[in-house]
Kinemage of the C-alpha trace (Angstrom):
@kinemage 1
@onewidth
@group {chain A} dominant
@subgroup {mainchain}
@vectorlist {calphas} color= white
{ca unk a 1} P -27.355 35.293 -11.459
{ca unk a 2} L -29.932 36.664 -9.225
{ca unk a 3} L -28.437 37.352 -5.758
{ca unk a 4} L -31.427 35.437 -2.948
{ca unk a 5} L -32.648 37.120 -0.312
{ca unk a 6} L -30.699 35.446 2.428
{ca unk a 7} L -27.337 36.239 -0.063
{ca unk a 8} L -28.247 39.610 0.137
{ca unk a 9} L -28.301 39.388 3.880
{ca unk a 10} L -25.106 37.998 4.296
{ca unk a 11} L -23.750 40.740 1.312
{ca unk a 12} L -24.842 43.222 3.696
{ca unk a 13} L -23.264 42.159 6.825
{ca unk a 14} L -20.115 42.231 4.691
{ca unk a 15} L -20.025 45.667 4.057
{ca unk a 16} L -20.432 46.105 8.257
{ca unk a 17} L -18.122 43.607 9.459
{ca unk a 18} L -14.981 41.438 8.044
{ca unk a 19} L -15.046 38.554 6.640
{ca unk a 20} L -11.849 37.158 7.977
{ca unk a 21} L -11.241 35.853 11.922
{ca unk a 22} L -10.388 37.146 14.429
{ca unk a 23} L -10.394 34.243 17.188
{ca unk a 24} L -12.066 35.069 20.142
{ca unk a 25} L -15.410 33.860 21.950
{ca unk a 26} L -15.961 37.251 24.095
{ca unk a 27} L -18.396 38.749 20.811
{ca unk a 28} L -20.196 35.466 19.853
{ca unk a 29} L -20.896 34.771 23.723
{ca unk a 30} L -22.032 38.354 23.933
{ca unk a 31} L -24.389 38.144 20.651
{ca unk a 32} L -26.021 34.113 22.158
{ca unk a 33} L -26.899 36.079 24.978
{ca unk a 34} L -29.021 38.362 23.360
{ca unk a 35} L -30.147 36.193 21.461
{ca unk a 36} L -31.544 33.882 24.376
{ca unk a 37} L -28.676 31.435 24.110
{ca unk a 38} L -29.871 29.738 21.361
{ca unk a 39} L -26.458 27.202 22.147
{ca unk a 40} L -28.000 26.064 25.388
{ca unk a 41} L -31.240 24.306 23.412
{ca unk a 42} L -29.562 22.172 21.038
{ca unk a 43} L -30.663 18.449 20.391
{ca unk a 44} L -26.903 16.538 21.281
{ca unk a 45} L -24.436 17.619 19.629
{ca unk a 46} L -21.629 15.963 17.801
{ca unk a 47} L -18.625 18.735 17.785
{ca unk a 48} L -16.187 17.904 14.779
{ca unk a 49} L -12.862 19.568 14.922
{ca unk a 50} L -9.048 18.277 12.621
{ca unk a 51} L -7.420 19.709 9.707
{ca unk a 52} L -8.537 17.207 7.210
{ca unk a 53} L -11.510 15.002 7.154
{ca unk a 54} L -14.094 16.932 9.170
{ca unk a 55} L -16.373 17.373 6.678
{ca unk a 56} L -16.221 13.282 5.724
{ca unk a 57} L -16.836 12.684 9.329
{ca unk a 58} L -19.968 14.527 9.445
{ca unk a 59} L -21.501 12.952 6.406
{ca unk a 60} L -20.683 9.857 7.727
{ca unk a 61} L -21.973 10.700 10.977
{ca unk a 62} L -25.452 12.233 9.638
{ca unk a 63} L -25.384 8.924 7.036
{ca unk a 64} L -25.176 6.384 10.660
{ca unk a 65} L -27.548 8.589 12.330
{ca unk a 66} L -30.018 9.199 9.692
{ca unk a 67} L -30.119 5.176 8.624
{ca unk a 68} L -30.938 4.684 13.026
{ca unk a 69} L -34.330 6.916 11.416
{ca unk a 70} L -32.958 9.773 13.319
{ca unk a 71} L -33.432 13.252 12.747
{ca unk a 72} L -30.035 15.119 12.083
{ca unk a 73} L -28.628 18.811 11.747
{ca unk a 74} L -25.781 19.456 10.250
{ca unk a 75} L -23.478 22.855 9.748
{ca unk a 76} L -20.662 22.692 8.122
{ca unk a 77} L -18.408 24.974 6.193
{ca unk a 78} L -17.274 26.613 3.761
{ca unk a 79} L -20.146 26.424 1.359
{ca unk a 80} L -19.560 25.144 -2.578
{ca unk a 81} L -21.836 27.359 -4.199
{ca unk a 82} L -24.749 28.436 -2.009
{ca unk a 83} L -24.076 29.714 1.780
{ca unk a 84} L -27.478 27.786 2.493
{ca unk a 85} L -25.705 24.351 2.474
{ca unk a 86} L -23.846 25.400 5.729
{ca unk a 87} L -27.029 24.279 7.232
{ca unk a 88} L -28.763 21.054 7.134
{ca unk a 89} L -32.155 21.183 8.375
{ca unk a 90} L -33.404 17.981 10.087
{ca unk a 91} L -36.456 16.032 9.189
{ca unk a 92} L -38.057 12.731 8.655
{ca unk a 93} L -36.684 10.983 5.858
{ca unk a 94} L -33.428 13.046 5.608
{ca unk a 95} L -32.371 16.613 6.388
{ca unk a 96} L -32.573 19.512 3.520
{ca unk a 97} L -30.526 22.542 3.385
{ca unk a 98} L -32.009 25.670 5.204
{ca unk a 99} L -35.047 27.470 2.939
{ca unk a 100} L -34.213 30.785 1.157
{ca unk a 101} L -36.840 32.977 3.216
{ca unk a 102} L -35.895 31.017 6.667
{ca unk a 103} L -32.635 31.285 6.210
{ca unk a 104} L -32.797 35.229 5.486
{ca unk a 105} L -35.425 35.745 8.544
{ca unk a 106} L -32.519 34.534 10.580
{ca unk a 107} L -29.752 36.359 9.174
{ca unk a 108} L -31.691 39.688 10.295
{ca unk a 109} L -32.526 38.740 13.574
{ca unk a 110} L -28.807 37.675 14.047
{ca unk a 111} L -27.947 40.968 13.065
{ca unk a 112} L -30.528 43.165 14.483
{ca unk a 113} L -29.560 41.336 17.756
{ca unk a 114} L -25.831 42.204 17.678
{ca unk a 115} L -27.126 45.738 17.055
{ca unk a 116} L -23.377 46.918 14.687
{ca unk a 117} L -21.277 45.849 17.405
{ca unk a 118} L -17.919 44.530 16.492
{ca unk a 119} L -18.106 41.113 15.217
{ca unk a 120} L -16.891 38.858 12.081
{ca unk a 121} L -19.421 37.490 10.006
{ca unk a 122} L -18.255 33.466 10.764
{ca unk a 123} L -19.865 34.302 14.009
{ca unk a 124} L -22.574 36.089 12.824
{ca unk a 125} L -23.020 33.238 10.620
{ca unk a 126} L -22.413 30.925 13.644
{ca unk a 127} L -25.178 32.276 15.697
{ca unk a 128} L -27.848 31.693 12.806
{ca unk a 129} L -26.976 28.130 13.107
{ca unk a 130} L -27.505 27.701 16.451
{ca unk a 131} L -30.519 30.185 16.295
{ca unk a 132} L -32.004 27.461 13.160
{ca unk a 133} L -30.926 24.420 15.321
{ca unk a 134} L -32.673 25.406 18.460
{ca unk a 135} L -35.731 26.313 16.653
{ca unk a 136} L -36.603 23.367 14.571
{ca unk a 137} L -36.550 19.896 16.313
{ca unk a 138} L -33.781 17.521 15.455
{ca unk a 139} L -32.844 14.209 17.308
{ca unk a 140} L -28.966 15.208 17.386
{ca unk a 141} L -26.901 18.076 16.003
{ca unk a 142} L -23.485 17.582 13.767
{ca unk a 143} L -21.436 20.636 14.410
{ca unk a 144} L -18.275 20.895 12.377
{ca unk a 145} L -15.409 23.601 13.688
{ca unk a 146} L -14.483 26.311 11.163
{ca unk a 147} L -10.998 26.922 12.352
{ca unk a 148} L -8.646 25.785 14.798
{ca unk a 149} L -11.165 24.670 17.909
{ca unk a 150} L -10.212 26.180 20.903
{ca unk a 151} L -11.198 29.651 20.567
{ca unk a 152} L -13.277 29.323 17.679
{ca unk a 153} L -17.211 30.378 17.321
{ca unk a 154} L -19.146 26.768 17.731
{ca unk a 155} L -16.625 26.260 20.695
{ca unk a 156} L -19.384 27.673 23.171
{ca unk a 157} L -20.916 24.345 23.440
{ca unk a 158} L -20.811 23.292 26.898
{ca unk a 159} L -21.744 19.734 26.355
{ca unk a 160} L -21.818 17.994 23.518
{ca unk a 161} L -22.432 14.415 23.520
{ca unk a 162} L -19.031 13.649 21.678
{ca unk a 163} L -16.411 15.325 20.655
{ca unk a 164} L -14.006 14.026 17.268
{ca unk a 165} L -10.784 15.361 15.970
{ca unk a 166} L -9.971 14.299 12.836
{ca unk a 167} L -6.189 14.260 11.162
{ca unk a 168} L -4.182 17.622 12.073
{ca unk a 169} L -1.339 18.763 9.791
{ca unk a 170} L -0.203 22.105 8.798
{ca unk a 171} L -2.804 24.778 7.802
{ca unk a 172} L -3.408 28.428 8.558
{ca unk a 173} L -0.399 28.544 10.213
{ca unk a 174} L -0.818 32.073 10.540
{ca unk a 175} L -3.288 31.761 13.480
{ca unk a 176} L -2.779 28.123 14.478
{ca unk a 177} L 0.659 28.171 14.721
{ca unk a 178} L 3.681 26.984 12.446
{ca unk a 179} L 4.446 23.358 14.074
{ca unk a 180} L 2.075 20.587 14.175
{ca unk a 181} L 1.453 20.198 17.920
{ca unk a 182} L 0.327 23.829 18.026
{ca unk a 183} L -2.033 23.123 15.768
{ca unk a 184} L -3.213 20.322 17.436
{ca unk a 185} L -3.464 21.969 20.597
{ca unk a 186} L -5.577 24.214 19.360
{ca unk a 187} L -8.178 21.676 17.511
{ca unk a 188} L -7.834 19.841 21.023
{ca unk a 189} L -9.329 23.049 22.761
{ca unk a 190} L -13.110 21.331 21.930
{ca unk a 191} L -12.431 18.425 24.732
{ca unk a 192} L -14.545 19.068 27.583
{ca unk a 193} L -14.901 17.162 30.495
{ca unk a 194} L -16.125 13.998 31.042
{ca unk a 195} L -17.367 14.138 27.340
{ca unk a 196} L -15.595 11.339 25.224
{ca unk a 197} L -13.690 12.032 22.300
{ca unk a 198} L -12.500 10.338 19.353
{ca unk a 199} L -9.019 10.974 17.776
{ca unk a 200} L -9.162 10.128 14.065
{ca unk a 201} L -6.217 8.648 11.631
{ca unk a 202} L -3.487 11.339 12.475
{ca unk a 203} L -0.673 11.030 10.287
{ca unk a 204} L 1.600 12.684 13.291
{ca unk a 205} L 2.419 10.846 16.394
{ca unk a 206} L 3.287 14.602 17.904
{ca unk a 207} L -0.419 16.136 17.468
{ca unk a 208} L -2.283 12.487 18.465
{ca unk a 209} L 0.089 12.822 21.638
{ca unk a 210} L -1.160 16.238 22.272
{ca unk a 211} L -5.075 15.315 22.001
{ca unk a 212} L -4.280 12.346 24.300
{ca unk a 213} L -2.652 14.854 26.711
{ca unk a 214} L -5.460 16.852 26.989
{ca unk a 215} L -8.180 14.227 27.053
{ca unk a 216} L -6.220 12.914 30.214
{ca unk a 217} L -5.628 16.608 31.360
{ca unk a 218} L -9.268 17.756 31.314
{ca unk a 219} L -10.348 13.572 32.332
{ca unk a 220} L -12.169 12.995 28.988
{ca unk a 221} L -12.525 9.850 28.300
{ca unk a 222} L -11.259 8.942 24.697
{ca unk a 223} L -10.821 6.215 21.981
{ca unk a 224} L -8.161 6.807 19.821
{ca unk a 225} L -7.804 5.056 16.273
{ca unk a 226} L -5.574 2.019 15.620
{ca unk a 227} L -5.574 1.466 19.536
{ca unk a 228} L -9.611 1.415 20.759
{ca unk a 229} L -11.313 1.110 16.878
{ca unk a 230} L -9.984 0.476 12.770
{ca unk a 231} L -10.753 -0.153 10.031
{ca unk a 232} L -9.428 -2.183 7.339
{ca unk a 233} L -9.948 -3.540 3.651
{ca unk a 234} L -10.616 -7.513 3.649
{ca unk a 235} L -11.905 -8.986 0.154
{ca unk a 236} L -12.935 -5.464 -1.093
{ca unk a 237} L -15.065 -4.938 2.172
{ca unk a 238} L -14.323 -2.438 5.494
{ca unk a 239} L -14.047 -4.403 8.467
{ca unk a 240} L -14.713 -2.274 11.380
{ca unk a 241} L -13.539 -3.396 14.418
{ca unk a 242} L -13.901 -2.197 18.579
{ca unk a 243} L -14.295 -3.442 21.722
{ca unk a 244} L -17.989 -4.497 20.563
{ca unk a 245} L -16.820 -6.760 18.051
{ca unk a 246} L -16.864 -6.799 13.646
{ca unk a 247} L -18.764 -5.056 11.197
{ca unk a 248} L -18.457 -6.287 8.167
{ca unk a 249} L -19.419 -3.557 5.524
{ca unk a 250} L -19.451 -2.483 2.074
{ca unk a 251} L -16.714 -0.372 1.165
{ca unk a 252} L -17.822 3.394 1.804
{ca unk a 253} L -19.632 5.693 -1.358
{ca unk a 254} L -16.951 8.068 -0.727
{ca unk a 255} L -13.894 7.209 -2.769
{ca unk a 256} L -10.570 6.793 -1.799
{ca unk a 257} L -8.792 4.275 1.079
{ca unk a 258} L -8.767 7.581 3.427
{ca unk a 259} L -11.913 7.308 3.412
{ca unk a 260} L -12.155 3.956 5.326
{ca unk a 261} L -10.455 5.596 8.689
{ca unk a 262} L -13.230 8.434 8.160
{ca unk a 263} L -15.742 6.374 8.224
{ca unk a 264} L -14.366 4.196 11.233
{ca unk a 265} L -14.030 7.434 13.255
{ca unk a 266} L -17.503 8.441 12.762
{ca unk a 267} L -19.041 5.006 13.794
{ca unk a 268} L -16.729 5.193 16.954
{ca unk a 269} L -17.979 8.597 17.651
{ca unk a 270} L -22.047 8.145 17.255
{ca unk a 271} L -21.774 5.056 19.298
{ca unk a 272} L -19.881 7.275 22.230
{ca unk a 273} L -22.190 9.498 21.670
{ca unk a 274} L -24.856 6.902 23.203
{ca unk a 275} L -26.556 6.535 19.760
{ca unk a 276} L -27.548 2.811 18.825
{ca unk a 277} L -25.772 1.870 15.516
{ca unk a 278} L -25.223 -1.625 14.671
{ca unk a 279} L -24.245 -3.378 11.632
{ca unk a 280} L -27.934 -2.838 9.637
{ca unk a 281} L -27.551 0.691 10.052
{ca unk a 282} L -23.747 1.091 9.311
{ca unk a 283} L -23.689 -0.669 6.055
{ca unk a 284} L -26.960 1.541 4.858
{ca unk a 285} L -24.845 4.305 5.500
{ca unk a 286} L -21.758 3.086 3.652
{ca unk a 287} L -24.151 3.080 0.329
{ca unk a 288} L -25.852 6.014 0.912
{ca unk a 289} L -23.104 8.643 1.822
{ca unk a 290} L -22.435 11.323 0.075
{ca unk a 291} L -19.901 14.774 0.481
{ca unk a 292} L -19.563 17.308 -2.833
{ca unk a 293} L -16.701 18.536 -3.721
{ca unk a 294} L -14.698 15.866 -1.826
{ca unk a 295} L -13.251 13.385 -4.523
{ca unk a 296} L -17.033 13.639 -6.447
{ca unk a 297} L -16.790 12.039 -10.002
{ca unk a 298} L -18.732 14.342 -12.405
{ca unk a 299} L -20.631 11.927 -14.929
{ca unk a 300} L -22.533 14.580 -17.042
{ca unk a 301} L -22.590 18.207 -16.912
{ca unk a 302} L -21.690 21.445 -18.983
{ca unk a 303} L -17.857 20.911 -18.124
{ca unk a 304} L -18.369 16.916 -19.233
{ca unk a 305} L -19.446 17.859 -22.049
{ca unk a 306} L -16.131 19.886 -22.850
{ca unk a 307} L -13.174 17.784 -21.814
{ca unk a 308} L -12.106 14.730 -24.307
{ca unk a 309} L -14.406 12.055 -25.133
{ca unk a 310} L -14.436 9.715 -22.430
{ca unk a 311} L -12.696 11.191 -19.908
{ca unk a 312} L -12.927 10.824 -16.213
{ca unk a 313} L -13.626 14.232 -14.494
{ca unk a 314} L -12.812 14.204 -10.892
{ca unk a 315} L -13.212 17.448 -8.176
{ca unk a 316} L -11.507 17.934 -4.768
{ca unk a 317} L -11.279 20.845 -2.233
{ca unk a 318} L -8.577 19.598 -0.807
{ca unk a 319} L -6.010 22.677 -0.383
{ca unk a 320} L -2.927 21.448 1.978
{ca unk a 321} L 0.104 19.432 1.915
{ca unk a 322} L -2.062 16.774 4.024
{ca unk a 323} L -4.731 16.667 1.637
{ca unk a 324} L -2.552 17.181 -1.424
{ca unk a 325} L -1.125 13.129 -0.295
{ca unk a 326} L -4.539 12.235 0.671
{ca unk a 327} L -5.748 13.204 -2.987
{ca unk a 328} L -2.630 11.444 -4.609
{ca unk a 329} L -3.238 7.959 -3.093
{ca unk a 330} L -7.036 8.018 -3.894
{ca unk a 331} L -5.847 8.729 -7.493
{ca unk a 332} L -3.068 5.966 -7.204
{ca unk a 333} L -5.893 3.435 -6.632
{ca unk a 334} L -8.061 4.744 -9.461
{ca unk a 335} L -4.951 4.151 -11.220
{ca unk a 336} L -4.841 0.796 -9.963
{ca unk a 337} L -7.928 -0.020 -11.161
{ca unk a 338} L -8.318 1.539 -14.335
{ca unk a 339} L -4.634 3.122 -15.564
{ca unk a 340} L -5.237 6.576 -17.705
{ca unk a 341} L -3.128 9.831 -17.800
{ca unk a 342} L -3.420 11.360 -15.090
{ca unk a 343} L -4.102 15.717 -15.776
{ca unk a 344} L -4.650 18.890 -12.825
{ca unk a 345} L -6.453 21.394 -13.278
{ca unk a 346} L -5.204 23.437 -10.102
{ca unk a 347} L -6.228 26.674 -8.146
{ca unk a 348} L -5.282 27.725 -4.986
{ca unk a 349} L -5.322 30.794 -2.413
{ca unk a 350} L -2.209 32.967 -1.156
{ca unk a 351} L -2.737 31.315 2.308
{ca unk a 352} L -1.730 27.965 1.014
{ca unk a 353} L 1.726 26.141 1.344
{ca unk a 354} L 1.255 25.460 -2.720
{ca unk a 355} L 4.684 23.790 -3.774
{ca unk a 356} L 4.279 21.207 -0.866
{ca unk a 357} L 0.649 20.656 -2.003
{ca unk a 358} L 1.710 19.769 -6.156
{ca unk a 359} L 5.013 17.338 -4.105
{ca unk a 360} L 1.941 14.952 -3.686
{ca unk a 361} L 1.749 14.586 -7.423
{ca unk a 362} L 5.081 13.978 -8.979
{ca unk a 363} L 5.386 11.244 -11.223
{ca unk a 364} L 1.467 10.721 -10.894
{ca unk a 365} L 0.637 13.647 -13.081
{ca unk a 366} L 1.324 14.284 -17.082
{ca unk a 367} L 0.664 17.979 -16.877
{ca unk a 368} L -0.897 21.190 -14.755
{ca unk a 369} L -3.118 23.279 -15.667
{ca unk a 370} L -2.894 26.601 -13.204
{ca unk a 371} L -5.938 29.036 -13.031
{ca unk a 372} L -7.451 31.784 -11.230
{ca unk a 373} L -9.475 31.209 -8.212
{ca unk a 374} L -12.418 33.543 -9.337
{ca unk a 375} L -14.342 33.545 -5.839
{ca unk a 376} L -11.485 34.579 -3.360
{ca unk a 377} L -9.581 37.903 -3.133
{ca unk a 378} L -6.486 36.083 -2.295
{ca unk a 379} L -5.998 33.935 -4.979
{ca unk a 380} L -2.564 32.855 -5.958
{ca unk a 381} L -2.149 34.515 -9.918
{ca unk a 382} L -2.029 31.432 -12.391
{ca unk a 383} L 1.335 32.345 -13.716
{ca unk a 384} L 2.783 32.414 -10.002
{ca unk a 385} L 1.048 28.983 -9.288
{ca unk a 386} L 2.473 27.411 -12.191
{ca unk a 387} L 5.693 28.137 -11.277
{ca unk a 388} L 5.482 26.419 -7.567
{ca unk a 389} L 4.281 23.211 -9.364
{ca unk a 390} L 6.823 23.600 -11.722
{ca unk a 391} L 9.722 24.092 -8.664
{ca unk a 392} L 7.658 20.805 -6.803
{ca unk a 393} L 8.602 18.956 -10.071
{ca unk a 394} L 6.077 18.734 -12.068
{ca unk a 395} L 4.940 20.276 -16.065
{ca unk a 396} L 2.793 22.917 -15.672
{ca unk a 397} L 1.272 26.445 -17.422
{ca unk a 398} L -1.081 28.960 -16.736
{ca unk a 399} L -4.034 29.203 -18.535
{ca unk a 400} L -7.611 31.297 -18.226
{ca unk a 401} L -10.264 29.093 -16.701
{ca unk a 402} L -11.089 25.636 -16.159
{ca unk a 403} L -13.114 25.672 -18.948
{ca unk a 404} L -10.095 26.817 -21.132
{ca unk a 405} L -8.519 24.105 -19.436
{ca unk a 406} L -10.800 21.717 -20.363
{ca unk a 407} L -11.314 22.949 -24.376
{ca unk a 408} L -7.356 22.987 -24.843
{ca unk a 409} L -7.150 19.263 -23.584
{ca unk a 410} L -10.128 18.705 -25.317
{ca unk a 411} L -8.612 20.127 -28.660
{ca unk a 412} L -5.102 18.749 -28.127
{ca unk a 413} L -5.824 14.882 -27.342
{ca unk a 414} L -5.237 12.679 -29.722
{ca unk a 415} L -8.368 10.516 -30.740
{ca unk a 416} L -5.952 7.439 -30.341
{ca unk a 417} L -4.923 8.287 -27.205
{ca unk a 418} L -6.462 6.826 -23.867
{ca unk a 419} L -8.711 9.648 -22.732
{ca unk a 420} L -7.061 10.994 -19.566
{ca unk a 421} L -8.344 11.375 -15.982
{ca unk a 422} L -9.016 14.823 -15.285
{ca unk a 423} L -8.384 16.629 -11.655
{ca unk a 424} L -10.057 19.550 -10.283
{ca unk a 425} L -8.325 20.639 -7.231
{ca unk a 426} L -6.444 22.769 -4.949
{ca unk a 427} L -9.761 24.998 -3.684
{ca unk a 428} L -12.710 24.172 -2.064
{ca unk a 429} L -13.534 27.854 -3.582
{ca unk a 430} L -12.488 26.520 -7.380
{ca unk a 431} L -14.641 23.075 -6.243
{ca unk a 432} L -17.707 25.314 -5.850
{ca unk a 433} L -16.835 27.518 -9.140
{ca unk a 434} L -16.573 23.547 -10.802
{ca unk a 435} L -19.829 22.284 -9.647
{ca unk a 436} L -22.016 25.706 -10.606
{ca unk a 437} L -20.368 25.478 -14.186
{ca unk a 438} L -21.274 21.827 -14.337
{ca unk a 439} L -24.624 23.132 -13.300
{ca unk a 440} L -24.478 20.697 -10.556
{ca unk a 441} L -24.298 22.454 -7.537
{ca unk a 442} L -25.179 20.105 -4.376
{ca unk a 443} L -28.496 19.412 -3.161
């Protein structure tokens, strides 16, 4: 495939400067300023920062917003397949992902502006979205953390108009830290003062302790879930409930029950934000949300077409022990509701606590499929990955590709058998390799 010309941008910039992190605000405050502090002429910003869920929140949040006819940018990452779906571009109607040739225009005056100076290419990356943001109108800006919080790249905002942390568990430990309320600490460093925050579902006590703490610290005000808003299921509906009274909504797009506290955190954080959301708006956005890569059902497509006749084919980038449970129970209720065999198809990088990941699984899962993660240097060999899902409990070998995957199910099911649910997971990197062989990448 034919590298774009914003692709070849960023390719470039690789060869200059790493592509790792290297946490520290001194280079990307030192690159906004000669760049005009593109930061300081953002619409409001929405600042998302947790371990798991941040990219639900801000589709949820954009979905709210955009059904109040507002005008919404959004930056995200990582990307699936393209690096222009970091940014959403806002306009009437909906937002669309950054154009090619914008895009690239950006990219050079990022770098021509930081002039080879000593930088990693998240903040290069960083900058264009502010630079993008602050140069195309938008009612309100969705900013989601890349790592940690505190002293990462989009934490130069000095005032958003809400701040959200979503659920903390264990993940890069290696520049986070190795317990919980380290971690948390860290995602907590986004609470400024006197803007509110919202602390999401968090499945620890320890890290929704330490947010509180430093909301009270820094005098933030907050709402914290289960105490200020919830959400809950009632006759196959969400009931969303605060200090303003019910919603009663369809259940959210998105699948899984997770998904319920996501979408009660984002409502609780556009409201704080000052936007006007009421029930109208909330239940267009429950039908109209959507988040590749993130428990997406594939219903055609070039990998479909391979696996057995009538299987389910299911994709999430969930890649830690937190998400591995969150993945499990969504797949417990699809079990629920329609029981089949339940098949991985796994790949995951060296950075990831893998046997605690596959723990999730056992006794949900007939089999593992292990395979290379083809778009990261530091994936975990397929042979080696087996083996943790095998020591977590579960059956498991190493095979090629998920296409391989796929054609030896394929060949191997019996035509009397159920046809079996099929997993994609482990990588957001493997969901994006998925959804460009499917040939649907998102849009």
């Amino acid at each position: 495939m034919i590298a774009s010309e914003a692709e070849r941008e960023i390719e470039r910039l690789m060869t200059l400067h790493p592509k790792g992190y290297d946490l520290s605000l001194d280079r990307i405050r030192r690159l906004l300023d000669r760049l005009g502090n593109p930061e300081l002429r953002l619409p409001p910003v929405i600042h998302i920062a947790g371990t798991n869920g941040k990219g639900s929140a801000a589709a949820f949040s954009r979905a709210l917003l955009e059904a109040a006819g507002l005008t919404v940018h959004v930056h995200t990452s990582p990307h699936l397949v393209h690096w222009n779906e970091r940014y959403r571009i806002g306009a009437p109607g909906g937002g669309r992902f950054v154009e090619d040739k914008v895009f690239a225009d950006a990219i050079r005056r990022v770098g021509d502006a930081n002039g080879g100076e000593p930088i990693t290419v998240f903040e290069i990356l960083t900058a264009v979205g502010f630079l993008l943001f602050s140069e195309h109108p938008a009612d309100v800006a969705i900013i989601e953390v890349g790592l940690g919080g505190r002293f990462d790249a989009t934490n130069v905002i000095p005032a958003p108009a809400a701040t959200v942390i979503m659920p903390v568990s264990l993940d890069h430990e290696a520049y986070l830290g190795d317990r919980v309320e380290l971690i948390a600490a860290e995602k907590a460093g986004i609470i400024k003062r006197g803007v509110p925050v919202i602390v999401g579902a968090q499945q620890s006590d320890a890290a929704r302790e330490v947010i509180v703490a430093t909301a009270e610290r820094v005098r933030a005000p907050y709402l914290v879930y289960g105490q200020d808003f919830i959400a809950f299921e009632e006759n196959g509906r969400l009931i969303y409930q605060d200090e303003d009274g019910l919603m009663d909504l369809p259940p959210p797009r998105l699948p899984g029950r997770h998904q319920f506290a996501n979408a009660a955190a984002s409502i609780a954080t556009v409201k704080a934000a000052g936007f006007n959301i009421g029930e109208a708006e909330a239940e267009r956005a429950m039908e109209t949300v959507e988040w590749p890569g993130r428990m997406q059902r594939l219903l055609k497509g070039n990998l479909v077409d391979l696996a057995p006749a009538g299987s389910e084919l299911w994709i999430d980038g969930g890649h830690n022990p937190g998400a591995g449970a969150v993945i499990a129970e969504a797949m417990a209720e699809q079990e629920e509701r329609n029981p089949r065999p339940l098949v991985m198809i796994c790949g995951m990088i060296n950075t990831k606590d893998q046997t605690n990941f596959f723990r999730s699984f056992v006794g949900m899962v007939r089999h593992v499929y292990t395979v290379p993660v083809s778009m990261s240097e530091a994936s975990v060999p397929n042979d080696i990955l087996a083996a943790h899902a095998i020591n977590a409990g579960l059956s498991a070998e190493p095979v090629a590709s998920v296409e391989n995957a796929l054609m030896l199910l394929r060949d191997g099911w019996g035509a009397d058998n159920i046809p079996p649910r099929i997993l994609i997971a482990g990588s957001l990197y493997l969901a994006g390799e998925a959804l460009k062989a499917n040939g649907t990448p998102p849009a």
